[in-house]
VOMILO-851557 format. One record per atom (N, C-alpha, C): residue in one letter; chain; y, z, x. Coordinates in steps of 0.2 Angstrom, whole numbers, plus 2048, in hexadecimal, padded with zeros to 3 digits. Each point is the difference from the previous one (the first is absolute). Example, Ala and Ser with C-alpha at 12.3 -4.5 7.8 and 13.67 -1.06 7.14 Angstrom:
<bases>
BASE  r  c    v    w    u
BASE  a  A  7E4  827  842
BASE  a  A  806  800  7FC
BASE  a  A  806  800  804
BASE  s  A  805  7FC  7FE
BASE  s  A  806  801  804
BASE  s  A  805  803  7FC
</bases>
This chain:
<bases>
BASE  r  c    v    w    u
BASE  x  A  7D8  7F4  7E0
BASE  x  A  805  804  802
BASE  x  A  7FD  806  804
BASE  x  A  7FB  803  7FE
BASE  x  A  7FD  807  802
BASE  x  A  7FF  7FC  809
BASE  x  A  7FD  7FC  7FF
BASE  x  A  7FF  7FC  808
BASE  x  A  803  802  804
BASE  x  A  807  7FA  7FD
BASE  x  A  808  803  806
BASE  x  A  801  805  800
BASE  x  A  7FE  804  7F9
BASE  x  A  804  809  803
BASE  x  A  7FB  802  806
BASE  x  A  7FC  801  7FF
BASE  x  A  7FA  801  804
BASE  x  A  7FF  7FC  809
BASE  x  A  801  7FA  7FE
BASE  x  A  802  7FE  807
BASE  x  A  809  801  804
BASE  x  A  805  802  7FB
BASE  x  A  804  802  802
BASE  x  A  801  809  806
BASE  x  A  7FC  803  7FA
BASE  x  A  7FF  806  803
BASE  x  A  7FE  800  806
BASE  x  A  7FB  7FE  801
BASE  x  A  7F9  7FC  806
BASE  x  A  805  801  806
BASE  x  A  807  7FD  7FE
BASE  x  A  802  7FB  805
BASE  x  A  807  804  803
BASE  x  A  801  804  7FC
BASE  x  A  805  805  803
BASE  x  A  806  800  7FC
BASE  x  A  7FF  7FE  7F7
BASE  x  A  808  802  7FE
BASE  x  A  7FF  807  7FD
BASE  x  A  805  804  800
BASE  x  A  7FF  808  7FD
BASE  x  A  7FF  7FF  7FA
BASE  x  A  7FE  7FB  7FD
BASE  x  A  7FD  801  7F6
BASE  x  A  804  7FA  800
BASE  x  A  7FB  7FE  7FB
BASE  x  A  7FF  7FA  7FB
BASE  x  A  7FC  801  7F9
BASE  x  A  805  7FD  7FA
BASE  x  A  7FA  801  7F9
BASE  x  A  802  7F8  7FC
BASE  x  A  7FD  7FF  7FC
BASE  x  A  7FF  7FC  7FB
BASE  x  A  806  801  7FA
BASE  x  A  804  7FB  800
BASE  x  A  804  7FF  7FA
BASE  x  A  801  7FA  7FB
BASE  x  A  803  801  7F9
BASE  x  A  7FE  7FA  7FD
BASE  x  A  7FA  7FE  800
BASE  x  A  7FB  803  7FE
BASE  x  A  7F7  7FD  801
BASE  x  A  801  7FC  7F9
BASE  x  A  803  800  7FA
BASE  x  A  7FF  7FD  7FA
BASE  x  A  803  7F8  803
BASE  x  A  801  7FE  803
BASE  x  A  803  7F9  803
BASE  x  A  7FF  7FE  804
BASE  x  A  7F9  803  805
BASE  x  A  7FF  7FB  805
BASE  x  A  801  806  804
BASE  x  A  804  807  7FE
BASE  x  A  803  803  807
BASE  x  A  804  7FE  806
BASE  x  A  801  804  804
BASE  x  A  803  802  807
BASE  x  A  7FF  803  803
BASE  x  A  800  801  809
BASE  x  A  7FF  809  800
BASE  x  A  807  800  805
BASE  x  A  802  804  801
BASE  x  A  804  806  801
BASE  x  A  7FC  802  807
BASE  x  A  806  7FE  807
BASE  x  A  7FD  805  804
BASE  x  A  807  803  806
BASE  x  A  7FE  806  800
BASE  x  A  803  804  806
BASE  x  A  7FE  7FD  809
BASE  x  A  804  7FB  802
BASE  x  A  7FC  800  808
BASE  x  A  808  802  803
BASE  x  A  7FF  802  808
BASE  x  A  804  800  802
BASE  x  A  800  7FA  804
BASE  x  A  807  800  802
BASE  x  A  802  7F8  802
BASE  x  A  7FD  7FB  806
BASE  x  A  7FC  806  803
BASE  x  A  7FC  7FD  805
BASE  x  A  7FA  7FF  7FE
BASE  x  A  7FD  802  7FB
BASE  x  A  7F9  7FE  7FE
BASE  x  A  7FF  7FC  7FA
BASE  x  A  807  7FD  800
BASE  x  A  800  7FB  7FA
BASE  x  A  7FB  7FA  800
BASE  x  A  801  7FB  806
BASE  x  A  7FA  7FA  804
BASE  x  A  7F8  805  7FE
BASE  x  A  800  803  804
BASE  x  A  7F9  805  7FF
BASE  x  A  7FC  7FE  7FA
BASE  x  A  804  804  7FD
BASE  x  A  800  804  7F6
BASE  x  A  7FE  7F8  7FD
BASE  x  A  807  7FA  800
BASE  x  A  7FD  7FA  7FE
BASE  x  A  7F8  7FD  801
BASE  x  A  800  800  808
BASE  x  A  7FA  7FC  804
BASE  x  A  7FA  804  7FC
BASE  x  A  7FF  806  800
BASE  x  A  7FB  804  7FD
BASE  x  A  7FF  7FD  7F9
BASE  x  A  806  801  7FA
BASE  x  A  800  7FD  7F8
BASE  x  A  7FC  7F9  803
BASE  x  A  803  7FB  802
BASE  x  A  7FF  7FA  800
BASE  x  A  7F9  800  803
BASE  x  A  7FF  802  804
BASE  x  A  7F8  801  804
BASE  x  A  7FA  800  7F9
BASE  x  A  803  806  7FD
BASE  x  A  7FC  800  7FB
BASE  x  A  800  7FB  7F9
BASE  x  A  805  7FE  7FF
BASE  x  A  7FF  7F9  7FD
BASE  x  A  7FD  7FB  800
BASE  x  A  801  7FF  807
BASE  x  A  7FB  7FA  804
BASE  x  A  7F8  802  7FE
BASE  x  A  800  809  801
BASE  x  A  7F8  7FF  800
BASE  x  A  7FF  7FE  7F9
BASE  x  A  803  803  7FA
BASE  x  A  7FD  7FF  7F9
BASE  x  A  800  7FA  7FD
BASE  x  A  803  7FD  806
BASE  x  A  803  7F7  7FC
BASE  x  A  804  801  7FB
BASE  x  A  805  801  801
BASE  x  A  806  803  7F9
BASE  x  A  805  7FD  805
BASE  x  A  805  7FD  7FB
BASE  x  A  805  7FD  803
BASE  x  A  807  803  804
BASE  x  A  802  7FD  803
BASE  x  A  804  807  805
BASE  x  A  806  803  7FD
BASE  x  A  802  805  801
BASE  x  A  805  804  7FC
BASE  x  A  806  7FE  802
BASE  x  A  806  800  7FB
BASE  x  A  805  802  802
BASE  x  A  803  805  803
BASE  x  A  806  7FF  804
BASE  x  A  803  808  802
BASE  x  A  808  7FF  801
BASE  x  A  802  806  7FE
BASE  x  A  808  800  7FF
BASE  x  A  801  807  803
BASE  x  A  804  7FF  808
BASE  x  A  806  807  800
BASE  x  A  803  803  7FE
BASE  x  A  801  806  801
BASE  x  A  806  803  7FB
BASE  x  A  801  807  805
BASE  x  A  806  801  801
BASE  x  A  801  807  804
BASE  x  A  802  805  7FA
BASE  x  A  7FE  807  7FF
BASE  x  A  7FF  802  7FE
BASE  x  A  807  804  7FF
BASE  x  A  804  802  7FA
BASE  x  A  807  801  7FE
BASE  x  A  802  808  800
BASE  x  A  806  803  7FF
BASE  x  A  800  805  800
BASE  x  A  7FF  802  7FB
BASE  x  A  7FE  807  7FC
BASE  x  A  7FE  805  7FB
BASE  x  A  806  7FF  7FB
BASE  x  A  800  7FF  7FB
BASE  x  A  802  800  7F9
BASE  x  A  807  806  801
BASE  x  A  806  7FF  7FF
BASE  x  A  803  806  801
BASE  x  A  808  7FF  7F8
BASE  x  A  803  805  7FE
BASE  x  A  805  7FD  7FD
BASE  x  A  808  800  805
BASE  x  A  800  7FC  7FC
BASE  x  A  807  7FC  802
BASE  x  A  806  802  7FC
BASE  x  A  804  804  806
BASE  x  A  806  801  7F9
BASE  x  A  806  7FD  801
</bases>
């Protein structure tokens, strides 16, 4: 996971961290929508080098702030 974060960063998402490490993890990243292909190509580039099998990936647009509802 530190990989992906690391090659996430590399590749131009505003931050990325490590989630759920007790399970295998996830990471968590901020790219904007035009550097999303990038962002992937670079994670995935580097799993290719470590011989590590390729990751999954799942969009998600990011939602409004928490607010109460009356």
């Amino acid at each position: 996971a530190d990989a992906a974060v690391a090659a996430a960063i590399g590749a131009g998402a505003i931050g990325a961290r490590m989630t759920g490490g007790g399970f295998g993890g996830c990471v968590i990243a901020l790219v904007p929508a035009g550097r999303c292909g990038h962002v992937r190509d670079a994670v995935n580039e580097r799993f290719t080098r470590q011989r590590w099998p390729s990751p999954f990936y799942m969009n998600a647009a990011p939602s409004g702030a928490a607010r109460r509802i009356r």
